[in-house]
CHARMM-style PDB file with segment names, atoms N, HN, CA, C and O in Angstrom:
ATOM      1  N   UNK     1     -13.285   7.320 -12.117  1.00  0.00      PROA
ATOM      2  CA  UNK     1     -13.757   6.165 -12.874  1.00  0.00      PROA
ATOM      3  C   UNK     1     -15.225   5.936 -12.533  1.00  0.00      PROA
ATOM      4  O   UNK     1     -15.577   5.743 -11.370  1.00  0.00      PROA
ATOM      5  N   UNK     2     -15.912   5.953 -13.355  1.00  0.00      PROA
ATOM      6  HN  UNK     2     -15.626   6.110 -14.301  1.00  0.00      PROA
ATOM      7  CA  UNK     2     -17.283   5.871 -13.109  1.00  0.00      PROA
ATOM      8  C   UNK     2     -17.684   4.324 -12.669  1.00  0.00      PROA
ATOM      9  O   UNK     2     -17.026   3.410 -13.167  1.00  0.00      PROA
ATOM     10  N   UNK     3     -18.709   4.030 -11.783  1.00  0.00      PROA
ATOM     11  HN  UNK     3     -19.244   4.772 -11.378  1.00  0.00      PROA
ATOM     12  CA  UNK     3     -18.942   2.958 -11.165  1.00  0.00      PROA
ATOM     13  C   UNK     3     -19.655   1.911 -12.473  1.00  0.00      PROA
ATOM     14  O   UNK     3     -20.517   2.182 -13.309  1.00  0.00      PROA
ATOM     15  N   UNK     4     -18.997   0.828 -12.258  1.00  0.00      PROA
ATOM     16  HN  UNK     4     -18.297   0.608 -11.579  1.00  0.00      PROA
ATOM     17  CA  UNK     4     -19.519  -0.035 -13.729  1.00  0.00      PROA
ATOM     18  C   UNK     4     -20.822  -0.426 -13.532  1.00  0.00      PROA
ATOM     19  O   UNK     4     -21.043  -0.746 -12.364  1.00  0.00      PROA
ATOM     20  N   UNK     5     -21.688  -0.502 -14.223  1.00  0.00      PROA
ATOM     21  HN  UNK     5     -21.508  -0.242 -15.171  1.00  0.00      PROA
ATOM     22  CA  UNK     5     -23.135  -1.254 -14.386  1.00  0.00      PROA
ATOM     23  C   UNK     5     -23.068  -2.345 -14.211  1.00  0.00      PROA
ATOM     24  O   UNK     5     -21.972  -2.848 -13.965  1.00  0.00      PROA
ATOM     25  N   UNK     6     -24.419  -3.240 -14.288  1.00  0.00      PROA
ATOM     26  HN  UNK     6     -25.309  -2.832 -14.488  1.00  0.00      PROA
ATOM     27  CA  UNK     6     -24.214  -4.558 -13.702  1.00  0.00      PROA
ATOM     28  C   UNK     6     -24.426  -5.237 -15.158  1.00  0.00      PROA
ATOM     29  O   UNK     6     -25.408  -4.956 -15.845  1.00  0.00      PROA
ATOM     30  N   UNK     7     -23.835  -5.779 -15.405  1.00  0.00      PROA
ATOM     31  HN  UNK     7     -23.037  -6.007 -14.846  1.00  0.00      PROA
ATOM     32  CA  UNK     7     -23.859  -6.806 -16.635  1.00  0.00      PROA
ATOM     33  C   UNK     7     -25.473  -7.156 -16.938  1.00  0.00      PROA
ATOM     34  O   UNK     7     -26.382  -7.188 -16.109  1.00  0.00      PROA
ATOM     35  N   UNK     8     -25.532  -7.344 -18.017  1.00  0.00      PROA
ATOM     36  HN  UNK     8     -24.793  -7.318 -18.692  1.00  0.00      PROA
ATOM     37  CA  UNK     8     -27.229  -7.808 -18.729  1.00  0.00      PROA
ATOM     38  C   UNK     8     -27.221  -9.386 -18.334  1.00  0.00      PROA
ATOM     39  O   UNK     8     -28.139  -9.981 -17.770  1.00  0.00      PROA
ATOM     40  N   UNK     9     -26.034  -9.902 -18.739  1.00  0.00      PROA
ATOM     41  HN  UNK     9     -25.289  -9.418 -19.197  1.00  0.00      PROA
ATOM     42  CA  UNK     9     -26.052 -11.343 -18.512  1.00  0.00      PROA
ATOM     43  C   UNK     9     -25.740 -11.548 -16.917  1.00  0.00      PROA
ATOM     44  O   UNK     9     -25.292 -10.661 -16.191  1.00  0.00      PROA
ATOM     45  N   UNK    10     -26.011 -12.682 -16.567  1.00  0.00      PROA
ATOM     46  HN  UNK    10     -26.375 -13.403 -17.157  1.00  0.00      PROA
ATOM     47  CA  UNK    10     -25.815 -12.590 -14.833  1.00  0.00      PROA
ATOM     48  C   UNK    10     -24.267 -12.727 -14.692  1.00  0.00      PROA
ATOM     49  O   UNK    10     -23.743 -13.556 -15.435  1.00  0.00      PROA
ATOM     50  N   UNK    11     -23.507 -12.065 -13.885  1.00  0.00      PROA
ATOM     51  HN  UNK    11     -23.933 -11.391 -13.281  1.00  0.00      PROA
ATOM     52  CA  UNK    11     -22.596 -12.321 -13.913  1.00  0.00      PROA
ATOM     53  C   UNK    11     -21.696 -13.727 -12.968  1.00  0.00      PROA
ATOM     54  O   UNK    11     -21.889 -14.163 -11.833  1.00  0.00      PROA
ATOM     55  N   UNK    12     -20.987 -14.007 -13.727  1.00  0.00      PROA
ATOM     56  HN  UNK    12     -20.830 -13.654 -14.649  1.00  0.00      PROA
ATOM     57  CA  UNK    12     -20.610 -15.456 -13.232  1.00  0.00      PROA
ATOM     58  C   UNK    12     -19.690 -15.423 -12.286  1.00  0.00      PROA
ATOM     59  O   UNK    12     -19.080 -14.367 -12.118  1.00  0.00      PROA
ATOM     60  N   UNK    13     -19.435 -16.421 -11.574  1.00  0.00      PROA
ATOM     61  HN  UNK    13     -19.930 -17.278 -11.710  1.00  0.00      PROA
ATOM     62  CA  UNK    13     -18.608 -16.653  -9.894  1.00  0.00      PROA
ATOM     63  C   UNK    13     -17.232 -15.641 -10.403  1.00  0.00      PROA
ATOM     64  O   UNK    13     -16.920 -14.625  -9.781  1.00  0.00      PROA
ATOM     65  N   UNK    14     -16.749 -15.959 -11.213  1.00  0.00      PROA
ATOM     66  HN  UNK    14     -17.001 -16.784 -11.719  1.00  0.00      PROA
ATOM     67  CA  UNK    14     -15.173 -15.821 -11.843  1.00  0.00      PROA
ATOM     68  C   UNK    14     -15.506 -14.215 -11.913  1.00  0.00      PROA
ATOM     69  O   UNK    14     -14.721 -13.579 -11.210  1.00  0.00      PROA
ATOM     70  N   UNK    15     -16.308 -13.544 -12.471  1.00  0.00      PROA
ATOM     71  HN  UNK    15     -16.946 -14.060 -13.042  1.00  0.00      PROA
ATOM     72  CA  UNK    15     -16.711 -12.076 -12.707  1.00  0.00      PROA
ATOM     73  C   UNK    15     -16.957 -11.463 -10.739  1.00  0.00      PROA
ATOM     74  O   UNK    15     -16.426 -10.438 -10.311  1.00  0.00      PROA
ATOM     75  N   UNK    16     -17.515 -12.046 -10.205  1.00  0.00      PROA
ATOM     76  HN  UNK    16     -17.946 -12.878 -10.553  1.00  0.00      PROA
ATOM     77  CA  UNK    16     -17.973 -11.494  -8.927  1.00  0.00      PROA
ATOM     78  C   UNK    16     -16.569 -11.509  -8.116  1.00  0.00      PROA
ATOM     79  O   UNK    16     -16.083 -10.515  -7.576  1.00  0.00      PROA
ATOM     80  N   UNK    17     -15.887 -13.073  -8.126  1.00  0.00      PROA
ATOM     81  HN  UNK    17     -16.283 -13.880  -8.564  1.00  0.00      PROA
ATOM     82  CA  UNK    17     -14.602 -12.558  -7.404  1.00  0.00      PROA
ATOM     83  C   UNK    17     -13.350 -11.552  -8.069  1.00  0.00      PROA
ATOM     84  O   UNK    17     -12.434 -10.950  -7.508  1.00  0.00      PROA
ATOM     85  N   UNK    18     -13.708 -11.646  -9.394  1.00  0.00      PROA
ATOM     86  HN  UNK    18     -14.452 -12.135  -9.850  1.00  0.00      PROA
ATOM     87  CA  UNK    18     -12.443 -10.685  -9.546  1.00  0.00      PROA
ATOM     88  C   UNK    18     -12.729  -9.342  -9.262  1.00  0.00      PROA
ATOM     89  O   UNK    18     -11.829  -8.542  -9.005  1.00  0.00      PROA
ATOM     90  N   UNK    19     -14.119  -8.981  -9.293  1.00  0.00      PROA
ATOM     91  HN  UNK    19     -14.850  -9.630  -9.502  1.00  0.00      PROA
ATOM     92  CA  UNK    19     -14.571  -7.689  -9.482  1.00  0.00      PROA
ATOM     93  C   UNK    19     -14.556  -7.547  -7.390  1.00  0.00      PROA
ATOM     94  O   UNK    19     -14.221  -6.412  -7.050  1.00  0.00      PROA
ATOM     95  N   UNK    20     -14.726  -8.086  -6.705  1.00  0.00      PROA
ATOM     96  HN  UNK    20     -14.998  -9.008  -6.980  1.00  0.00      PROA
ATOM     97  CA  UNK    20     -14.404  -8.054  -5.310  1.00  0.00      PROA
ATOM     98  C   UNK    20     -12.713  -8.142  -5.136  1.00  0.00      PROA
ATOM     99  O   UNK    20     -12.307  -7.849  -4.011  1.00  0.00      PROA
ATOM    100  N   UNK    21     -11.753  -8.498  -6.087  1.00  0.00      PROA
ATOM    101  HN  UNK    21     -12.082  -8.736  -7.001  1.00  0.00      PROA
ATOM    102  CA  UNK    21     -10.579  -8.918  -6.140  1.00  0.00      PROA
ATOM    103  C   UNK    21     -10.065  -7.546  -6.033  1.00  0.00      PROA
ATOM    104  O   UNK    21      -9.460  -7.044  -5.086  1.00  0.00      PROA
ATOM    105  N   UNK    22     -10.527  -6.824  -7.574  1.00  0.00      PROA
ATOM    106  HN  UNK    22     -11.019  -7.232  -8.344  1.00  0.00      PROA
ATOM    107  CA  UNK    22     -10.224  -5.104  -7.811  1.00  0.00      PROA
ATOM    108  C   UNK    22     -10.552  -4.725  -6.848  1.00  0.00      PROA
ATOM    109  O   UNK    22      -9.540  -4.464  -6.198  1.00  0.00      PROA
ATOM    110  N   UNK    23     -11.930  -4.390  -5.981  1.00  0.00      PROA
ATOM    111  HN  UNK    23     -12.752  -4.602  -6.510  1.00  0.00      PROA
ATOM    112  CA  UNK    23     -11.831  -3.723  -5.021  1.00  0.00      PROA
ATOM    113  C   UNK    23     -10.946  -3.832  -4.035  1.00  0.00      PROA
ATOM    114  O   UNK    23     -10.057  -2.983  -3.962  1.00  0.00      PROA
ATOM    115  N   UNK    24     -10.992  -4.548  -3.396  1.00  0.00      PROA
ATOM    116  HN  UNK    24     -11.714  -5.237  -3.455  1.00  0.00      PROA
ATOM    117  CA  UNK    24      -9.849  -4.637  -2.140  1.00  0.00      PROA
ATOM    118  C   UNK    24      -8.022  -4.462  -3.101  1.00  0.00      PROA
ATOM    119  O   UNK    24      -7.003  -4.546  -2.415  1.00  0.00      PROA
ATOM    120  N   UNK    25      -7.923  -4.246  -4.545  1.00  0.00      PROA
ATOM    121  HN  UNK    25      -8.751  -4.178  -5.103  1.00  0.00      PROA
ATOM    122  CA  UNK    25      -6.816  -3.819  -4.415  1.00  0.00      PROA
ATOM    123  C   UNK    25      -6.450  -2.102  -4.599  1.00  0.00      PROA
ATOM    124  O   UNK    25      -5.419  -1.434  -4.517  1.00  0.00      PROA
ATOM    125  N   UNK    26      -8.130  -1.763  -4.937  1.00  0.00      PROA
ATOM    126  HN  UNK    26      -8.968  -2.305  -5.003  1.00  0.00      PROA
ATOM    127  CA  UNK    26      -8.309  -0.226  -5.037  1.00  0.00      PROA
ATOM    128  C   UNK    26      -8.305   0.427  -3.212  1.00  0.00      PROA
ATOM    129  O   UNK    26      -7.827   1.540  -2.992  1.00  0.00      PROA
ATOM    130  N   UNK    27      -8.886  -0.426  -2.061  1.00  0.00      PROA
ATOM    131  HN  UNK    27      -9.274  -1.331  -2.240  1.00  0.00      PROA
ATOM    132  CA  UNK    27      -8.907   0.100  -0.875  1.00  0.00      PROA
ATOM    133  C   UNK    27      -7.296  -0.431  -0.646  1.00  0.00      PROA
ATOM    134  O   UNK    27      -6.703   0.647  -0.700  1.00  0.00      PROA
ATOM    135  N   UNK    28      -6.470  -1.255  -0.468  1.00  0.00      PROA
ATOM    136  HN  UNK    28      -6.952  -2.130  -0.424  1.00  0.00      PROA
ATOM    137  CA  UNK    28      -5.401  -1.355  -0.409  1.00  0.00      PROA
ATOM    138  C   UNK    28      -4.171   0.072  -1.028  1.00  0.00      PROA
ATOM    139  O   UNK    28      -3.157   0.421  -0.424  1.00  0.00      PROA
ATOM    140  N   UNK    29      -4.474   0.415  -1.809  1.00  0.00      PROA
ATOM    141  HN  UNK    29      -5.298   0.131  -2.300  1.00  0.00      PROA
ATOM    142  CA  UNK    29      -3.543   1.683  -2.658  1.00  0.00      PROA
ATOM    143  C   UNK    29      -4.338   2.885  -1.744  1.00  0.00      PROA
ATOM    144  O   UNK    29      -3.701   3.816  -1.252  1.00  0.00      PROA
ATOM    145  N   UNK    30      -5.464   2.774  -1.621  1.00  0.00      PROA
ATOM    146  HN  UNK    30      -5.981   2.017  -2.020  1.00  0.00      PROA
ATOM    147  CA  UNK    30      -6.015   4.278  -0.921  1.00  0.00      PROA
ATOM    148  C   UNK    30      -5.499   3.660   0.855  1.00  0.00      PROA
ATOM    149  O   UNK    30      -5.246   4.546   1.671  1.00  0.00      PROA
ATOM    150  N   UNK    31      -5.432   2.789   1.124  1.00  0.00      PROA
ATOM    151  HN  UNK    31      -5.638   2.069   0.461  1.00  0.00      PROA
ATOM    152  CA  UNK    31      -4.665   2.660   2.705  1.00  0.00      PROA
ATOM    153  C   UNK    31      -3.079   3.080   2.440  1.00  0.00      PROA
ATOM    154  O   UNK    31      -2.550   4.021   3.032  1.00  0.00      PROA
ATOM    155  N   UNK    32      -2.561   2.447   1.698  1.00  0.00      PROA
ATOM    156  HN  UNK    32      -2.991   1.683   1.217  1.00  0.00      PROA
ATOM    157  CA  UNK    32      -1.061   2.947   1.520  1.00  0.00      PROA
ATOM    158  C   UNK    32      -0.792   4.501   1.382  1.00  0.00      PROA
ATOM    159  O   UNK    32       0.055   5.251   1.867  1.00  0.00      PROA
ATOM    160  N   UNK    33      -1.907   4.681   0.487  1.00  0.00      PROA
ATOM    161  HN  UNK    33      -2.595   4.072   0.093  1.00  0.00      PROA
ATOM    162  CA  UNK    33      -1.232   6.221  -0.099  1.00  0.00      PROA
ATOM    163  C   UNK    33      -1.640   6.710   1.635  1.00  0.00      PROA
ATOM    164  O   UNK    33      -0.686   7.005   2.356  1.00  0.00      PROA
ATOM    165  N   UNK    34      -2.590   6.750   2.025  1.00  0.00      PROA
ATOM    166  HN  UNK    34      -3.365   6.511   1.440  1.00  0.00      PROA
ATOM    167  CA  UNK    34      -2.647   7.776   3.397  1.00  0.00      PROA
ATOM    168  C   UNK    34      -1.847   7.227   4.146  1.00  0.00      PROA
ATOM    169  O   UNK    34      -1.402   8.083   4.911  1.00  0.00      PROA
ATOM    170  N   UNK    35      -1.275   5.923   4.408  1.00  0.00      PROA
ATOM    171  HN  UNK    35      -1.636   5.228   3.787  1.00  0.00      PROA
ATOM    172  CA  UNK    35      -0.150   5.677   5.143  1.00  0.00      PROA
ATOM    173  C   UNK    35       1.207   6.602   4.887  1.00  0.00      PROA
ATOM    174  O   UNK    35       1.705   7.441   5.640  1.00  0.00      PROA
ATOM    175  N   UNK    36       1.551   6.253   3.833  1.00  0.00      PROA
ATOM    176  HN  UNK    36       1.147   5.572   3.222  1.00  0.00      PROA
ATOM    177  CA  UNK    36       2.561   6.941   3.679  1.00  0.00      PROA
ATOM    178  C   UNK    36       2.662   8.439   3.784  1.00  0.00      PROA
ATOM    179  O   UNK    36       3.627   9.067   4.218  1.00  0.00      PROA
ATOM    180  N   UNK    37       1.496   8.934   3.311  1.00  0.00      PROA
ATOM    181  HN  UNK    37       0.712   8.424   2.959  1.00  0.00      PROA
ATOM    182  CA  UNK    37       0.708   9.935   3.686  1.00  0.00      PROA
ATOM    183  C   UNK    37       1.266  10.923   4.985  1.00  0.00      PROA
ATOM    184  O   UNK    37       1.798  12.026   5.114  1.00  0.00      PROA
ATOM    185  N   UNK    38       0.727   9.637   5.983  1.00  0.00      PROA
ATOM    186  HN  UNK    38       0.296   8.741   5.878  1.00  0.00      PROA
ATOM    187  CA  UNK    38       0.812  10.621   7.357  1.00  0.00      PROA
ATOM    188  C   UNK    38       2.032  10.300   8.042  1.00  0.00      PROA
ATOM    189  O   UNK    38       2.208  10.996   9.042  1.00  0.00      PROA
ATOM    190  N   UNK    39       3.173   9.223   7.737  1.00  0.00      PROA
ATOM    191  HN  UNK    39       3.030   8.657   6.924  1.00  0.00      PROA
ATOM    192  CA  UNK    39       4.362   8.622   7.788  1.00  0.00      PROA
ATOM    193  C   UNK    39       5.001  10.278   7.114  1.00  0.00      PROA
ATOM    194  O   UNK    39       5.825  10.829   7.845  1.00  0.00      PROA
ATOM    195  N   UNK    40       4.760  10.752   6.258  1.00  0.00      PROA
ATOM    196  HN  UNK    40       4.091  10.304   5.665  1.00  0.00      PROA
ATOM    197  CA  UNK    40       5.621  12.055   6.208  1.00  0.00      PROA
ATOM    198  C   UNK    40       5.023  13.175   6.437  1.00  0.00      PROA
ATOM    199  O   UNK    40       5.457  14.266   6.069  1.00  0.00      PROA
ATOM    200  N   UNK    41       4.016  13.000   7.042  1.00  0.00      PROA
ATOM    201  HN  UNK    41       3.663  12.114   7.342  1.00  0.00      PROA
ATOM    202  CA  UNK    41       3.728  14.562   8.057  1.00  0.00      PROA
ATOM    203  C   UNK    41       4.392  14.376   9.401  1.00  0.00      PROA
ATOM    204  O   UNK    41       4.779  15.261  10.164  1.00  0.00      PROA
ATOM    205  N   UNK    42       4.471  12.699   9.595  1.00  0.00      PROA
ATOM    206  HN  UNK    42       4.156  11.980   8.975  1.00  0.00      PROA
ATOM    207  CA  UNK    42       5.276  12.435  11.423  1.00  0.00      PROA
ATOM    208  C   UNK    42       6.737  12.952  11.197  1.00  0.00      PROA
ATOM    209  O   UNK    42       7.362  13.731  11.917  1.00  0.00      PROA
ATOM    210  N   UNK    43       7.176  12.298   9.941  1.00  0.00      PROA
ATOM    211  HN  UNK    43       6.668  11.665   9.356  1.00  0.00      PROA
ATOM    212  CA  UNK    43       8.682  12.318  10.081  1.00  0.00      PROA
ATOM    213  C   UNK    43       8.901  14.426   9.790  1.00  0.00      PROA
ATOM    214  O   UNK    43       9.732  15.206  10.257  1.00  0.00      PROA
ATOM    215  N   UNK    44       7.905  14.613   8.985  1.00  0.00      PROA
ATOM    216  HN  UNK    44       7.231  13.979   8.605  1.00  0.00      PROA
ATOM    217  CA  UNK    44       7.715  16.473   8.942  1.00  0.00      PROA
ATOM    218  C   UNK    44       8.199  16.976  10.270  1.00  0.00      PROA
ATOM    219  O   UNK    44       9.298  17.455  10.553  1.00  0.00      PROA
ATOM    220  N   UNK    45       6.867  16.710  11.226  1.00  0.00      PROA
ATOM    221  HN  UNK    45       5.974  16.321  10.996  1.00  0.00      PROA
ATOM    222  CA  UNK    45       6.978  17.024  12.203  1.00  0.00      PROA
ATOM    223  C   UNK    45       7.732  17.413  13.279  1.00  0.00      PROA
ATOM    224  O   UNK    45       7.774  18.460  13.925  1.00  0.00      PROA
ATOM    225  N   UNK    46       8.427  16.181  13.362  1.00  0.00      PROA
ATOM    226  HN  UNK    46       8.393  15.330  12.837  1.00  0.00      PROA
ATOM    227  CA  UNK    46       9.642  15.444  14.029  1.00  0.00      PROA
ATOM    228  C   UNK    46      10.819  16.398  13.497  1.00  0.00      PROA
ATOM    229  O   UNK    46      11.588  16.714  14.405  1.00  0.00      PROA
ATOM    230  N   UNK    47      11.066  16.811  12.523  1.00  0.00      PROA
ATOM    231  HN  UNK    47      10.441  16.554  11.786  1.00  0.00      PROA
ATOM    232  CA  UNK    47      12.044  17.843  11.867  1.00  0.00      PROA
ATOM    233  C   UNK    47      12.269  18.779  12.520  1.00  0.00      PROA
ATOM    234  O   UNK    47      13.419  19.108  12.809  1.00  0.00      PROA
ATOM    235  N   UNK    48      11.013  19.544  12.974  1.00  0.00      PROA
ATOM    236  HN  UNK    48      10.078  19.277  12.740  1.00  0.00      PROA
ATOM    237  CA  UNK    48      10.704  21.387  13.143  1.00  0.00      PROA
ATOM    238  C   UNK    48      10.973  21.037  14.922  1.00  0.00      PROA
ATOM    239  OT1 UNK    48      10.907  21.948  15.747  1.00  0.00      PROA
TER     240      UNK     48
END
């Protein structure tokens, strides 16, 4: 996804927190996915 431009018009309080809102729910999904991630290379591991 290409990084969005900054609006022509200034962007307003409601635009800045949601757009800080998305981020932390885009770093949230990239913490999970490597959680779970390395949660099944342990339990892998633990197998052999």
């Amino acid at each position: 996804m290409p990084p969005r431009r900054a609006p022509a018009v200034p962007a307003t309080e409601d635009d800045l927190v949601e757009r800080m809102a998305n981020s932390m729910n885009v770093m949230v999904a990239a913490v999970t996915a490597q959680t779970n991630a390395k949660t099944q290379r342990d339990l892998e591991k633990r197998e052999r």
